[in-house]
C-alpha positions as CSV (number, residue, x, y, z in Angstrom):
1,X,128.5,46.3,59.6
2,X,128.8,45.0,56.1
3,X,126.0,43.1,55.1
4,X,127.1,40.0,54.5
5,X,128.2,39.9,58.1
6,X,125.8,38.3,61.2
7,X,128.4,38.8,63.7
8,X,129.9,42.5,64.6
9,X,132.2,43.6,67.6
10,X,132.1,46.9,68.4
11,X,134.9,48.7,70.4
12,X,134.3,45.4,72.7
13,X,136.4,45.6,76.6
14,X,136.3,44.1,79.7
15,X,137.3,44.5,83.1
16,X,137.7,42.1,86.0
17,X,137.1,43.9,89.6
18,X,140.3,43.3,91.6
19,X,140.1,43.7,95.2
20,X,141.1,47.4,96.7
21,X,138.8,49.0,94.3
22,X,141.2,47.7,91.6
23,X,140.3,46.0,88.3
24,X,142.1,44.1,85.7
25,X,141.6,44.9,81.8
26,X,140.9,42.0,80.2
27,X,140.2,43.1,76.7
28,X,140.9,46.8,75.3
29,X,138.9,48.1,73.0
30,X,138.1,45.4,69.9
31,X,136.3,45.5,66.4
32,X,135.6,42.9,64.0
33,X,133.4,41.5,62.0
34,X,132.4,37.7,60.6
35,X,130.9,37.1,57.6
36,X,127.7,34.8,57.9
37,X,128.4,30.9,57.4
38,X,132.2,31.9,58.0
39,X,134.8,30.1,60.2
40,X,136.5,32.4,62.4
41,X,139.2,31.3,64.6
42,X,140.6,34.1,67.6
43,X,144.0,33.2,68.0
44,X,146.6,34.9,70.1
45,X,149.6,34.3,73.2
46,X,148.1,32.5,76.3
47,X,146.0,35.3,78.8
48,X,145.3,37.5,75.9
49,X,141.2,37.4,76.1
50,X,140.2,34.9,72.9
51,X,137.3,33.0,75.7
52,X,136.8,36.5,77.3
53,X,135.7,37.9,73.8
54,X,133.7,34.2,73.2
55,X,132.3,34.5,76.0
56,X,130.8,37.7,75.4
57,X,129.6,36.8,72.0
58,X,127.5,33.8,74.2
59,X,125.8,36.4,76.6
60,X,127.9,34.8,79.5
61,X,129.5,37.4,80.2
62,X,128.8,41.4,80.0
63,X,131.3,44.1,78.4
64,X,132.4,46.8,80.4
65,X,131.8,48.5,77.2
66,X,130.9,48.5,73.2
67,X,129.1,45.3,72.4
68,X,128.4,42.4,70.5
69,X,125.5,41.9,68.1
70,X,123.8,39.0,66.1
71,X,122.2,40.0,63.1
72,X,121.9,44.0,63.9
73,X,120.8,43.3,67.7
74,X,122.7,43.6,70.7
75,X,123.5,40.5,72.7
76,X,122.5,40.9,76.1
77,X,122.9,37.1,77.4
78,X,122.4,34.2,76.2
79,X,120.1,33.2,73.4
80,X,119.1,30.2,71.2
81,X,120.8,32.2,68.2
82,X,124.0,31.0,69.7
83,X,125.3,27.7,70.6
84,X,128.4,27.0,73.0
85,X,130.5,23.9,72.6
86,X,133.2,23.9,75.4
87,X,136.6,22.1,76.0
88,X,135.1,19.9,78.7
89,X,132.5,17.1,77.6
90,X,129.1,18.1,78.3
91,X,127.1,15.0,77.4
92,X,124.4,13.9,80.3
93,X,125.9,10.8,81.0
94,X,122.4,9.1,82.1
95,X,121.4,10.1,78.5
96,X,121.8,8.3,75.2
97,X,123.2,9.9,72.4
98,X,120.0,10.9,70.6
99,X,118.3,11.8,73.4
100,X,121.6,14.0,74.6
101,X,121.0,14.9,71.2
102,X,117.1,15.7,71.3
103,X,117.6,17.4,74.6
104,X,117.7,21.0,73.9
105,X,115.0,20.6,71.1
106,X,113.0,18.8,73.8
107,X,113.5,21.9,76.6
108,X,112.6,24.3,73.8
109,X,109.4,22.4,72.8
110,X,109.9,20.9,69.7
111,X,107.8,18.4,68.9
112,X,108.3,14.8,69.3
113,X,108.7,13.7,65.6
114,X,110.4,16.7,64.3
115,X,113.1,16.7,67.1
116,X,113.3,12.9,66.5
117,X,114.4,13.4,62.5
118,X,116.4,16.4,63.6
119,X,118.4,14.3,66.1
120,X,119.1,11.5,63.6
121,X,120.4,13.7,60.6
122,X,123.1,15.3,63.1
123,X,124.1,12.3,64.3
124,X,124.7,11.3,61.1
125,X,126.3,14.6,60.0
126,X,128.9,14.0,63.0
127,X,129.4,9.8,62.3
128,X,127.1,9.0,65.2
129,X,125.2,6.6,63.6
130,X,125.8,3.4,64.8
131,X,125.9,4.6,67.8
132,X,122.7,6.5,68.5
133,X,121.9,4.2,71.5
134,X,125.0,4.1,73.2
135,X,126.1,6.1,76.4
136,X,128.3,9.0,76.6
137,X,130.5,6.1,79.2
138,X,130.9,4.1,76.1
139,X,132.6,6.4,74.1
140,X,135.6,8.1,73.1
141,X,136.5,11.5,74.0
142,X,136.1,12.4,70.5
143,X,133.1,10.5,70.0
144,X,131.6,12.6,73.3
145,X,132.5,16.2,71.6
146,X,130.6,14.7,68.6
147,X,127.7,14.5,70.7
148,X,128.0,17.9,71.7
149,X,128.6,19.1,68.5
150,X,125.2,17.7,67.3
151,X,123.5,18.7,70.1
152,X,124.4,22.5,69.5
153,X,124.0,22.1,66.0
154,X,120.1,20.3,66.8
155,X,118.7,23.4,67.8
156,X,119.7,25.3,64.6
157,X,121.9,28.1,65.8
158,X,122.6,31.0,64.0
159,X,126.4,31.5,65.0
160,X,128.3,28.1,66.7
161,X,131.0,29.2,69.2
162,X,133.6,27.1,70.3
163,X,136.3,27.0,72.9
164,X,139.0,25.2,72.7
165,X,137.0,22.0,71.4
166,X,139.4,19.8,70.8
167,X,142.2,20.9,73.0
168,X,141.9,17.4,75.1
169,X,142.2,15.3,72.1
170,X,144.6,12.9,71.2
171,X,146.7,14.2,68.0
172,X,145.0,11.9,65.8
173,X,141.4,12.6,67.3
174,X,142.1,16.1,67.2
175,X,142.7,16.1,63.0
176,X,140.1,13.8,62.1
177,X,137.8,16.4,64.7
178,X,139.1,19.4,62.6
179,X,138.5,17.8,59.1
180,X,134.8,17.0,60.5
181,X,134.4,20.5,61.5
182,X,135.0,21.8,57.8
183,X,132.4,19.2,56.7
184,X,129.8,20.3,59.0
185,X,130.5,24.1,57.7
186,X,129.8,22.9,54.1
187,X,126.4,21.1,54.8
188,X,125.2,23.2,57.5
189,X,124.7,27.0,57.7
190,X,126.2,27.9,60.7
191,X,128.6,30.9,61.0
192,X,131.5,29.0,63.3
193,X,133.3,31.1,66.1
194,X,136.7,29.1,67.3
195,X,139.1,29.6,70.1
196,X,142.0,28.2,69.8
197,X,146.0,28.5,70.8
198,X,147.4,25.6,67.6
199,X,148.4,27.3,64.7
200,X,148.0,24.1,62.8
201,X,144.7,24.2,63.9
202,X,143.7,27.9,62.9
203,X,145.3,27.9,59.8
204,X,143.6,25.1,58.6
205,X,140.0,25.8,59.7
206,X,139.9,29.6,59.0
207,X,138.4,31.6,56.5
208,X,139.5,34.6,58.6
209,X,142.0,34.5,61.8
210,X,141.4,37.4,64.5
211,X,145.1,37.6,66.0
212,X,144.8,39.2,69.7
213,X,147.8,40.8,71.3
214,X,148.8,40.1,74.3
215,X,147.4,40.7,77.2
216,X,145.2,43.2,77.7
217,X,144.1,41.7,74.5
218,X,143.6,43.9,71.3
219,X,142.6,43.4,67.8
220,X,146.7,43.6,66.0
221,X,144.9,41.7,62.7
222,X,143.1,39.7,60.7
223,X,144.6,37.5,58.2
224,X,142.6,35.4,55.3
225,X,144.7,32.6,54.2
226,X,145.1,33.7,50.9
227,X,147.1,30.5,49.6
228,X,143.5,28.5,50.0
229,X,142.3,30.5,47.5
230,X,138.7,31.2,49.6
231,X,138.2,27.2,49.6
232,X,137.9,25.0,52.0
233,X,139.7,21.6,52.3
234,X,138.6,18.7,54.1
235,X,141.8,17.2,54.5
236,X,144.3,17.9,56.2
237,X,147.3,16.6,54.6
238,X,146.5,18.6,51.4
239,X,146.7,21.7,53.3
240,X,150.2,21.6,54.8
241,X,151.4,20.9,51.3
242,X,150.1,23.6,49.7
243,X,152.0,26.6,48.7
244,X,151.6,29.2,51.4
245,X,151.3,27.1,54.3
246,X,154.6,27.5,55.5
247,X,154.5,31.2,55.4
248,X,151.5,31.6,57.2
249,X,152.5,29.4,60.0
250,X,155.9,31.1,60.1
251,X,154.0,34.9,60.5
252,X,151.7,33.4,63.2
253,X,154.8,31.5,64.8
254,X,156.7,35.6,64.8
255,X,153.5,37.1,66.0
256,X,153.0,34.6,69.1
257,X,157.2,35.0,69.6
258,X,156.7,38.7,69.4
259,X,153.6,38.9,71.7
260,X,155.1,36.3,74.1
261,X,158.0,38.8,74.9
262,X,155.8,41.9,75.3
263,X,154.1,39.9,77.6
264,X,156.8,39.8,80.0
């Protein structure tokens, strides 16, 4: 693994017992690596494994073989090195914000003042702050993935996995989500691991893009978008125009057309 990597997957595959002594292959054999503090995104067709392989990195669920380890050690289920942020709000809806936020710190025993300052500078970090008192009932949907976005990031995870986070989002929600994602990146130091099927979405967020094949899914590359010239741009209308976009989104656009009809 190189060393500035914290996140390395290793010949990773897995199979789903079928009935009739059957199973299905899920994922065949992948190998990356992600650069600590990066932002990864796993792109690929629908079915091809990109929240099979996340969910592996989480420790919910177990290769059939190879493996995935955090800073040199072998995951082998969960662990508070990791945080998950899913699709589906996750808020406690009896809870406020900060104390959705302070929950996990509270669980894990952090103390009372120190969870309290923790809660209130990632509420802030995600635009929270006015409304640290409200219910997850009173919000928006994006407002509720804000909350679990500073919840995860609360209890100071090493490598922040996502699924499809903003996949239930409005098209304006979802931009104005993305462009807060690239903030958090640059005032946190969280390694970001995202799932995702929009190219916009990938192209803009990514330091690196991990294109899986179609199902079974396999490693066919990984693509840094050279045209941002290793920067990172918190806006999103800046990136579309830049030289290179189009290209990129063209490739991706062949690759999913090309994968889409093996798949068949």
């Amino acid at each position: 693994m190189d060393r500035d990597s914290i996140l390395e997957i290793c010949n990773l595959s897995k199979a789903f017992p079928l009935g009739g002594g059957k199973e299905l292959l899920a994922v065949d054999g992948i190998s990356f690596d992600v650069q600590r503090n990066a932002i990864c995104v796993l792109l690929g067709p629908s079915g091809c494994g990109k929240s099979t392989v996340l969910r592996m990195m989480a420790g919910l669920e177990t290769p059939t073989s190879g493996a995935v380890a955090i800073g040199g050690k072998t995951v082998e289920g969960p662990g508070r090195d990791r945080g998950m942020v899913f699709q589906a709000y996750t808020s406690f809806d009896w809870l406020s914000v900060r104390k959705n936020v302070e929950f996990g710190m509270k669980i894990n025993g952090v103390a009372t003042t120190e969870r309290r300052e923790r809660a209130e500078h990632f509420i802030n970090l995600v635009g929270l702050g006015k409304f640290a008192d409200a219910y997850p009932s009173q919000l928006s949907g994006g407002m509720r993935q804000r909350v679990a976005i500073a919840r995860t990031l609360a209890n100071d995870p090493e490598v922040l996995l996502m699924d499809e986070p903003f996949g239930a989002l409005d098209a304006e929600t979802r931009w104005l989500m993305q462009e807060l994602m690239i903030d958090v990146a640059e005032q946190t130091s969280a390694t970001m691991v995202i799932v995702t099927h929009d190219l916009e979405e990938a192209i803009f967020l990514a330091d690196k893009i991990v294109f899986l094949s179609s199902h079974p899914g396999r490693l066919k590359e990984e693509i840094v978008p050279e045209f941002k010239q290793g920067q990172r741009i918190a806006d999103k209308e800046r990136v579309v125009k830049l030289d290179g976009y189009g290209e990129l989104e063209a490739r991706l656009m062949h690759m999913m057309r090309e994968e889409g009809r093996h798949d068949k």
